[in-house]
C-alpha positions as CSV (number, residue, x, y, z in Angstrom):
1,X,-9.2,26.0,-106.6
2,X,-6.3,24.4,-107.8
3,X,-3.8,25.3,-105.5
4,X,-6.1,24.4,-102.2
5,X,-6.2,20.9,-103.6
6,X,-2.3,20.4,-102.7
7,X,-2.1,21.8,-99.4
8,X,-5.9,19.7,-98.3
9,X,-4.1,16.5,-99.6
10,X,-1.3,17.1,-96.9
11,X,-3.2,17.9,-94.4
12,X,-5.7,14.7,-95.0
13,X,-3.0,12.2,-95.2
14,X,-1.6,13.5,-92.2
15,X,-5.2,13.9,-90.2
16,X,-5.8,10.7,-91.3
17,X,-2.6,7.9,-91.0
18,X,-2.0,9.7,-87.7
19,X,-5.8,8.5,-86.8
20,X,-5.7,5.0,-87.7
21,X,-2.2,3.9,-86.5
22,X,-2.7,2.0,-83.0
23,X,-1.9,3.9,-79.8
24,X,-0.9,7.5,-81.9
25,X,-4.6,7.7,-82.6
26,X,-5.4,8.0,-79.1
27,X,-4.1,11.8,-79.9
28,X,-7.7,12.4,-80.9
29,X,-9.2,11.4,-77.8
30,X,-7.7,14.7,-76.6
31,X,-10.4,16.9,-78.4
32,X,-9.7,15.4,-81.6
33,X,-6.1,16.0,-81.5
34,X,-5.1,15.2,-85.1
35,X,-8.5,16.5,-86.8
36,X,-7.4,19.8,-85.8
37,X,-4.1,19.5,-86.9
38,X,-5.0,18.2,-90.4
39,X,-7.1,21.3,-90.7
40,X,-4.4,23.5,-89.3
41,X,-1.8,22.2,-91.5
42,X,-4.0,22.6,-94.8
43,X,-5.0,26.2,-93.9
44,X,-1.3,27.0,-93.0
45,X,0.1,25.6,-95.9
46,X,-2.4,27.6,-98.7
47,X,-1.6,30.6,-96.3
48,X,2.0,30.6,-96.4
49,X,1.6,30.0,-100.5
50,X,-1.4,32.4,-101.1
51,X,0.1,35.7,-102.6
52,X,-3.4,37.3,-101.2
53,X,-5.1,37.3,-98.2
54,X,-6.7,33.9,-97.0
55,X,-10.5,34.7,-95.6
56,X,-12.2,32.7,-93.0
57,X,-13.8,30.8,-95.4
58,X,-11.4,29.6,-97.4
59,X,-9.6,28.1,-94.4
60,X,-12.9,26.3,-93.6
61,X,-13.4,25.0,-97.1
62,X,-9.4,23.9,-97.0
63,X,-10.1,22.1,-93.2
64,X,-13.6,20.6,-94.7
65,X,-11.2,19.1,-97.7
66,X,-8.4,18.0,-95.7
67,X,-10.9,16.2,-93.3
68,X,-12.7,14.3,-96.0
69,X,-9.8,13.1,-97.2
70,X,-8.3,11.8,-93.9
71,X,-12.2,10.2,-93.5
72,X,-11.7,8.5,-96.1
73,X,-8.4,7.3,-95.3
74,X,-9.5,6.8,-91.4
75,X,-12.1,4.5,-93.4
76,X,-10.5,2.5,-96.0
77,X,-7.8,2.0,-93.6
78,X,-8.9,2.5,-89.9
79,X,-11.8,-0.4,-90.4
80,X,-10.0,-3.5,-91.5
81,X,-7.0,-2.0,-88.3
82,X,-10.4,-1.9,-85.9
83,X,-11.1,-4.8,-86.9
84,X,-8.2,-6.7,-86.6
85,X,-6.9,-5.3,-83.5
86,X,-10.5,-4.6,-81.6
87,X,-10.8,-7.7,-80.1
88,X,-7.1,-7.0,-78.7
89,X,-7.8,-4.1,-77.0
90,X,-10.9,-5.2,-75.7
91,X,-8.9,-8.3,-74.1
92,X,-6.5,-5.1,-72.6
93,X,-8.8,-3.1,-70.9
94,X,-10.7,-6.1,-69.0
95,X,-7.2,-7.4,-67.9
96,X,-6.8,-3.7,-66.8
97,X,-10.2,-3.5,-65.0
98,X,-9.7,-7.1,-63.7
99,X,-6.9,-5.8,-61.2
100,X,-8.5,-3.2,-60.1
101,X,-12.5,-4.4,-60.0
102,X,-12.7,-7.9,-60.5
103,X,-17.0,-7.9,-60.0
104,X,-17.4,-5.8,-63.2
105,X,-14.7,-7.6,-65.7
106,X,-17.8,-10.2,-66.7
107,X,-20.3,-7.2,-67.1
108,X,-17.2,-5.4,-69.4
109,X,-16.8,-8.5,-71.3
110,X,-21.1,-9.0,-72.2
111,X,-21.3,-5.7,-73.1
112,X,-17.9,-5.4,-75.6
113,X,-18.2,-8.6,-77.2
114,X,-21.6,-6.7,-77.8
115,X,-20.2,-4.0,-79.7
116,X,-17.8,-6.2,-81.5
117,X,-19.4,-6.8,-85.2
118,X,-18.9,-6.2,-88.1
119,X,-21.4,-3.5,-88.5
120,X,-20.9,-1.8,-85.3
121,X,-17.1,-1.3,-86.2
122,X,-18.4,0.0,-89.9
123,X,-21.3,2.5,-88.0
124,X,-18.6,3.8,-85.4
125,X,-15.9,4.6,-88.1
126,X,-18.3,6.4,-90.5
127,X,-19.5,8.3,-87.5
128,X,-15.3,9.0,-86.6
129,X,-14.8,9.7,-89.9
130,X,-17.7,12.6,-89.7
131,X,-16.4,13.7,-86.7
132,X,-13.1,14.2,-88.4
133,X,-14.3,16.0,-90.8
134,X,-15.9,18.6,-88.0
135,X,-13.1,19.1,-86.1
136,X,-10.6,19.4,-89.3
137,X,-12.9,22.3,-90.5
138,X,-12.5,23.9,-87.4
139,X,-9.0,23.6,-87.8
140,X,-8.8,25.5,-90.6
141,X,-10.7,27.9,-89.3
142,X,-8.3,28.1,-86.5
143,X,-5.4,28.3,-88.6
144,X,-6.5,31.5,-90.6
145,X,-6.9,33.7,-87.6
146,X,-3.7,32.8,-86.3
147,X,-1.5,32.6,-89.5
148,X,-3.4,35.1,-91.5
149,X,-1.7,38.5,-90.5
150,X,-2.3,40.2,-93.7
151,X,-5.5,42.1,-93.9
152,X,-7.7,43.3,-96.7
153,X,-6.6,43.7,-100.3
154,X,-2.9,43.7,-101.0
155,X,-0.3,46.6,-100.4
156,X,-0.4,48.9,-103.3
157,X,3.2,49.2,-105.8
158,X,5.6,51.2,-104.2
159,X,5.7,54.6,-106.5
160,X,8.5,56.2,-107.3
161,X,8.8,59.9,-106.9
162,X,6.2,61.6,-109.5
């Protein structure tokens, strides 16, 4: 179990600092973008170290591990930055919509400054931080059938003419 600890641990930090820092995290608005690719890089990783075959499973276990690590990043990182900079993108977007539908910027504004406590920013990152956790599994699932090209139990020792 050891040596899945080092490669998950990659592929967490990566899943989650690419999640929390402001404007790259939009990556996982494309289908989870960087969940995958925490998952991916775990499962590739163990692969490419693993003097056996890797199984399904252990690619999933490997993405599971790599995404609750970058959830727990995404958390203890990703909350106080939502916080913080919420408000700020809020103020973007209704400038946006404001040149282009000026009737619904005050609707917008009711219903953000709404959504804009403390505890709503605490329920919506634990919920990303599940979600990352999903995806980054699938990711290592992912990874093993397209990485994993060896098959069953290892080649047997050459013999030499008996």
């Amino acid at each position: 179990m050891n040596d899945k600890i080092k490669p998950a641990v990659i592929g967490g930090v990566v899943l989650g600092l690419l999640s929390v820092i402001p404007i790259i995290n939009l990556g996982n608005v494309c289908c989870c973008l960087w969940a995958i690719l925490g998952g991916v890089l775990a499962s590739h990783l163990y692969i490419k170290s693993s003097p056996t075959p890797v199984s399904v499973g252990d690619g999933a276990l490997l993405g599971a591990i790599a995404g609750l690590i970058g959830g727990a990043i995404y958390v203890v990182i990703g909350l106080p930055i939502q916080l913080l900079v919420g408000t700020a993108v809020a103020n973007v977007l209704l400038n946006f919509v404001a040149q282009y539908n000026p009737g619904q910027v005050e609707m917008m504004r009711q219903q953000m400054m709404a959504s804009q406590t403390v505890a709503g920013a605490i329920v919506r990152t634990i919920l990303g931080a599940i979600i990352l956790a999903i995806f980054s599994t699938l990711g290592g699932l992912i990874a093993v059938t397209i990485f994993e090209k060896r098959k069953g139990a290892p080649p047997p020792p050459p013999s030499y003419g008996t």
